[in-house]
C-alpha positions in Angstrom: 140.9 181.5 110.6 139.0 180.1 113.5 136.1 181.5 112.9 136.2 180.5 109.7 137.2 176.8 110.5 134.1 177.1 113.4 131.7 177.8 110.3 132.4 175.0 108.6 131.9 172.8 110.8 128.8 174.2 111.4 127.4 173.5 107.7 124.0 171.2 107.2 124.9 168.4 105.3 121.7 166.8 103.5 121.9 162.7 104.4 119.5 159.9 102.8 116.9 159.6 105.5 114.0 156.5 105.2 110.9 157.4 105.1 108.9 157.6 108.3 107.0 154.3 108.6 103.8 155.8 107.3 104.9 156.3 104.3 105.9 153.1 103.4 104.9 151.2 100.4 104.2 147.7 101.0 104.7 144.9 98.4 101.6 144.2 96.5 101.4 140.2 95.9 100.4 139.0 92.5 97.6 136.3 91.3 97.7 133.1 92.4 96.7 129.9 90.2 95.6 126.6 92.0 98.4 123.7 92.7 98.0 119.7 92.8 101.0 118.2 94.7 101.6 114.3 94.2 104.6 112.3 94.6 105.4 112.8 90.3 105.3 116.6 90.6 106.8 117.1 94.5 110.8 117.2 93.9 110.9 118.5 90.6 108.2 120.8 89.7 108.5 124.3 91.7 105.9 127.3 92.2 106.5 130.7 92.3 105.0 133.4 93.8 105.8 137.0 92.7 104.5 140.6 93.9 105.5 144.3 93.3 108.8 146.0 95.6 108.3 147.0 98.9 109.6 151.3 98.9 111.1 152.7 102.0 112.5 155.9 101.3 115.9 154.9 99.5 117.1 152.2 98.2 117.9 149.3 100.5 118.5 145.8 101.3 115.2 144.1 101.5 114.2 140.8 102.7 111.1 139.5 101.8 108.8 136.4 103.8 106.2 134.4 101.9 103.4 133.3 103.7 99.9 131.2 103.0 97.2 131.7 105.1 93.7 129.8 105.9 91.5 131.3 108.2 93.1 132.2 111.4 96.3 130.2 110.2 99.2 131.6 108.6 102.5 128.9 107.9 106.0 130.8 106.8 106.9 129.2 102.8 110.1 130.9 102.4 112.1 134.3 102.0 113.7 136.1 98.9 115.7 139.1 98.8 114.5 139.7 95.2 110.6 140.0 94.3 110.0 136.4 93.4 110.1 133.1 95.3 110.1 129.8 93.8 109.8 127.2 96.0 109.1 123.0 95.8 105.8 121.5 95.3 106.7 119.1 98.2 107.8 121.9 100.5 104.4 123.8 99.5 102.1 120.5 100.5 104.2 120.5 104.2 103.4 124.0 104.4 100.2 123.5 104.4 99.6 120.2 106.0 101.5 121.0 108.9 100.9 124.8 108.9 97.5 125.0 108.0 96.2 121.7 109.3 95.0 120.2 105.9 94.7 116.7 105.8 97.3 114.3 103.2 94.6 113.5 99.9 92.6 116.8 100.5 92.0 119.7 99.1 92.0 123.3 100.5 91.6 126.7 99.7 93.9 128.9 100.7 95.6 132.2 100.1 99.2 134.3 100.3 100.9 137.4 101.3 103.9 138.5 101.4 106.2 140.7 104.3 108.9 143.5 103.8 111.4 144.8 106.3 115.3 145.8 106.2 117.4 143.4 105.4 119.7 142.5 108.1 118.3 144.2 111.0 115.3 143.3 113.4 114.9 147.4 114.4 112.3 148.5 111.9 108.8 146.1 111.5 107.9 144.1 108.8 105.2 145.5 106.7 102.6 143.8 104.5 101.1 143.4 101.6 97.6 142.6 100.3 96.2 138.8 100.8 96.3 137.1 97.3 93.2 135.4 95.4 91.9 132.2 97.4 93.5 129.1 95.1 93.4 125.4 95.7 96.1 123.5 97.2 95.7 119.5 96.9 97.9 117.5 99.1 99.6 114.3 99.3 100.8 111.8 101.6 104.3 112.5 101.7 107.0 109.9 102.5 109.4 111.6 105.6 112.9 112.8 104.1 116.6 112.9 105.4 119.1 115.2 105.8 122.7 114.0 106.9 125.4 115.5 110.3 128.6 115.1 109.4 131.9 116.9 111.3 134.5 115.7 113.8 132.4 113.1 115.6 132.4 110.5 112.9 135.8 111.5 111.4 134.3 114.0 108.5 133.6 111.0 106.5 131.2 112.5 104.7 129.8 108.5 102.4 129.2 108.2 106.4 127.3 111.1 107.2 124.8 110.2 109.5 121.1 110.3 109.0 118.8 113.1 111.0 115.0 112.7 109.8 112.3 115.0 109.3 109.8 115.4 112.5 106.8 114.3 110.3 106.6 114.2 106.3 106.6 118.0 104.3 107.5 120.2 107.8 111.2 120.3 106.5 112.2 120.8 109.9 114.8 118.0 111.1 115.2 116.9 114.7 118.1 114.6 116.1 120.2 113.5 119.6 124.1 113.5 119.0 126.9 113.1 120.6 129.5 115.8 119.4 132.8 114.4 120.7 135.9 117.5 121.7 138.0 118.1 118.6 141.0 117.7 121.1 141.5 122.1 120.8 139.0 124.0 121.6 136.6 122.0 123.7 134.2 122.2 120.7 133.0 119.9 117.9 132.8 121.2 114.3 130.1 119.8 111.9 128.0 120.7 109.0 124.3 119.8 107.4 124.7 117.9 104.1 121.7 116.9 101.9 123.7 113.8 101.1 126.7 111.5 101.4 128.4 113.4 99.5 130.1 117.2 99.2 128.9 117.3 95.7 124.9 118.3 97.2 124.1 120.9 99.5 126.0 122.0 102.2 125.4 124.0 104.8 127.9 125.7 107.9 127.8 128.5 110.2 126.3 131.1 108.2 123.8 128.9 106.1 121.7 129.1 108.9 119.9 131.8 111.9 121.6 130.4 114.8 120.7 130.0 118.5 123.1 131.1 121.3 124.6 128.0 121.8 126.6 128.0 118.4 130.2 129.2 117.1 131.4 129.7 114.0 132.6 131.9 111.4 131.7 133.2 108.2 132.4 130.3 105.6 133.1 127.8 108.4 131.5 125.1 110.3 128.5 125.0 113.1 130.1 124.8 116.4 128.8 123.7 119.6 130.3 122.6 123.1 131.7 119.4 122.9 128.6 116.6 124.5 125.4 115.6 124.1 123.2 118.2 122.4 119.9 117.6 120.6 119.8 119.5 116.9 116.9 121.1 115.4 117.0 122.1 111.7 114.5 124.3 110.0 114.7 123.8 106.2 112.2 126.5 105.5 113.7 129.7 107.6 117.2 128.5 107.1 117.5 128.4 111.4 119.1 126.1 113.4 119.0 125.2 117.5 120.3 123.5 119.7 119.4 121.7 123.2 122.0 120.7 125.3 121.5 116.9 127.3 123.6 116.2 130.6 123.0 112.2 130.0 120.6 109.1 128.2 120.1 106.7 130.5 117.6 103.7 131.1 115.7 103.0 134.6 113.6 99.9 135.2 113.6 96.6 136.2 116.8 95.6 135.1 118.9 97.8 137.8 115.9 98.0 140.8 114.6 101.4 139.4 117.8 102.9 140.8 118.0 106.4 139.9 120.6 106.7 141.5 123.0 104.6 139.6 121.2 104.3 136.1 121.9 102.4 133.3 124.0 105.2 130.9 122.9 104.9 126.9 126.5 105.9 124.7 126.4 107.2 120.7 127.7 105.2 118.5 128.6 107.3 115.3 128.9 104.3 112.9 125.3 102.9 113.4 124.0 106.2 114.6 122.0 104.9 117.6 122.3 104.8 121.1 123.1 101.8 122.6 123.3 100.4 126.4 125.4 97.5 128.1 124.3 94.5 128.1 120.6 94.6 130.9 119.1 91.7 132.2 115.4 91.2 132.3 112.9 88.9 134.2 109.8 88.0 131.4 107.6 91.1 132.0 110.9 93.4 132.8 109.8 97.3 132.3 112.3 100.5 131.9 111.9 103.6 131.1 114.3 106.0 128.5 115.3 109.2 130.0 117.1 112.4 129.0 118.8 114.4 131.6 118.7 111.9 134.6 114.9 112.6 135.4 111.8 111.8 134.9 110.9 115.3 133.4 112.0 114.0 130.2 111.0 110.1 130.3 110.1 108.6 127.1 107.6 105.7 127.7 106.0 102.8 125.4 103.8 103.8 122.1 103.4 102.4 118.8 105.3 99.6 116.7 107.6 101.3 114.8 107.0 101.1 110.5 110.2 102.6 109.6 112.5 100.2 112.1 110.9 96.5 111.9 110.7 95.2 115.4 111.0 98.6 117.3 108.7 100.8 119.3 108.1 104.3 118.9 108.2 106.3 122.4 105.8 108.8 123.4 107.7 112.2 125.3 106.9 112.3 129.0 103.7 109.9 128.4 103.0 106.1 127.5 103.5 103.2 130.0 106.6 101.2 130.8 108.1 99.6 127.8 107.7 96.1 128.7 110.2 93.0 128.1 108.4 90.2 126.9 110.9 87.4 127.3 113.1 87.3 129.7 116.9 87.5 129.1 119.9 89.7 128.5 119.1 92.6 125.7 121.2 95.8 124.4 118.6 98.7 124.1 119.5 100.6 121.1 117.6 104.0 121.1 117.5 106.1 117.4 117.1 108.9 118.7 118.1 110.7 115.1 114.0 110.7 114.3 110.7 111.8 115.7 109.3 109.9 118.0 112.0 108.0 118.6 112.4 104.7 118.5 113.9 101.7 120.7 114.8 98.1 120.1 115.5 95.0 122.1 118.6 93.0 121.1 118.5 90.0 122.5 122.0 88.8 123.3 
């Protein structure tokens, strides 16, 4: 009986095996036809791009990327487990305005391909298919958009969600400085993306998105991070999210002798969704200086008049001069730091 137990055992099963990477089929992308983007047609008109299935072997999970190409540039569009994608005309004039470098009012020829790979898994590579026809693209100035945060910190009030702004118009990636306050359990703060003040649009939680280390979260749930200061980057386009932690926002200058030492601390206000200092004192021709993380690695120094806040200055990242006071008196700074570049203001009190 043993031996016949032993035998068994020893019997060849046949399994499903993948095909050796050779022999794999990549998709083949199908024709594409040219595309004017203008601010009628970008929200509500979509294009899609289509191509033949990818074969491995078996039948598996497969996860497709969209790409256009121009020259040596190639700028991610979306991904698709199926063998279509349709995506925005708005998103497709980012793509290749801030992907490709085409200028806003031009237009370009460009072209596509498409990537395979297992679903759900980084072990195997991607594999591609052919480059499409060259078709025109013709951009257009695009106004910037908004997404909304909205979690413990402000109370869940979702007709307050607050505001986090794209880094320049049609890169649908989102960049903001919060302050995510300890839900009082965990030493962690819950929130979610919204794409508006209200739970009847999109929503998006913990696994929405491709998240960096610093998150927690479960299936169905919300983004967590470690309750403090952290600043959130959203990426639209590959569904990711990251997240950069900041020790402190203070402001060094005139108003407190340049003492680094003993800075002036900037604190979030969730209602307003800005930064704001005490009340500083300035001589007429007062300087300071915004900084992240108590040095002057990160200092954000004087640039531009700001269009989209009347009266405020856009800061350039670890360049620009001293922002200078003109009149002298007491001010609250009030840093948005929920946009890119940021942007202080001067409120005289």
């Amino acid at each position: 009986m043993a031996v016949v137990l032993f035998a068994a055992c020893e019997t060849d099963i046949d399994t499903p095996q993948v095909n050796s990477s050779d022999k794999y089929v990549a998709p083949v992308i199908g024709q594409c036809s040219d595309i004017i983007v203008n601010a009628d047609n970008s929200k509500d008109e979509t294009v899609v791009f289509s191509w033949k299935a990818a074969d491995f072997g078996l039948p598996v999970q497969v996860l497709y990327t969209v790409y256009l190409t121009k020259g040596d540039k190639s700028s991610l569009v979306g991904t698709s487990s199926s063998t279509s994608l349709a995506i925005a005309k708005g998103d497709i004039n980012g793509v290749v305005i801030n992907g490709l470098g085409v200028n806003p009012n031009e237009t370009a020829e460009v072209q596509a391909y498409v990537t395979a790979q297992f679903a759900g898994t980084d072990e195997y590579e991607a594999i591609k298919s052919n480059v499409s026809n060259s078709f025109k693209v013709t951009t257009y100035a695009a106004p910037l958009k908004n997404l909304y945060v909205v979690g413990f910190f402000n109370g869940w009030k979702e007709g307050e969600a607050v505001e986090i702004w794209e880094t320049s118009a049609g890169t649908n990636v989102y960049e903001g400085l919060y302050d995510f306050f300890e839900d009082g359990t965990s030493g962690h703060s819950a929130f979610k993306i919204i794409s508006e003040r209200s739970w009847g649009g999109g929503n998006w939680g913990y696994d929405a998105f491709k998240v960096d280390s610093h998150f927690t979260g479960i299936a169905g749930g919300d983004l967590q991070l470690p309750a403090g200061f952290w600043k959130i980057s959203v990426n639209r386009t590959a569904m990711s999210i990251d997240a950069t932690p900041v020790s402190a926002v203070d402001v060094v200058g005139t108003c407190n002798g340049w003492n680094t030492d003993a800075p002036s601390l900037l604190t979030y206000d969730p209602v307003q969704n800005v930064w704001l200092s005490e009340p500083l004192t300035f001589d007429a021709g007062g300087e300071f200086l915004i900084r992240l993380n108590s040095t002057y690695d990160n200092k954000y120094g004087l640039g531009n008049s700001s269009i989209a806040i009347p009266g405020g200055i856009e800061l350039v990242a670890n360049g620009g001069g001293n922002i200078i006071v003109d009149n002298a008196g007491t001010y609250v700074i009030k840093l948005h730091a929920n946009r890119t570049p940021f942007v202080v203001e001067l409120v005289k009190q």
